[in-house]
C-alpha positions, 0 to 999 in steps of 0.5 A: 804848328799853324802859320797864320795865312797872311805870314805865309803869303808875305813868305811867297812874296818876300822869297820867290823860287829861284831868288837866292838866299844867305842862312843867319841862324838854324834851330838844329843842332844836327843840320850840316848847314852854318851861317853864311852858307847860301842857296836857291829857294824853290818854294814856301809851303802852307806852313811857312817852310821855306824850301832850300836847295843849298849850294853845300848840296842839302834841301834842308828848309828854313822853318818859320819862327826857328830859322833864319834866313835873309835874300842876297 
């Protein structure tokens, strides 16, 4: 799927690797993670992903437009 340039770009400045990170919502029904569970982004890739190392041990990211994920 295509993230139009300037989402990915407000992506990199609204999570910035090392800020930390509370899960709302997760479109994968096989995913260990649940709402509430908090992490540390690492980095936003050219798609919008939002790449996660969670505090439950996972690397799973937050996708753009399935997931969702808020800054604490």
């Amino acid at each position: 799927t295509f993230t139009p340039r300037e989402i990915v770009e407000r992506l990199r400045l609204q999570y910035l690797a090392g800020c930390r990170v509370e899960l709302l919502s997760m479109d994968d029904p096989y995913a260990r993670l649940r709402p509430g569970d908090q992490g540390t982004v690492v980095a936003v890739d050219d798609i919008g992903t939002v790449h996660i190392n969670w505090d439950n041990g996972s690397g799973l990211g937050a996708a753009y437009g399935a997931d969702v994920i808020r800054r604490i």
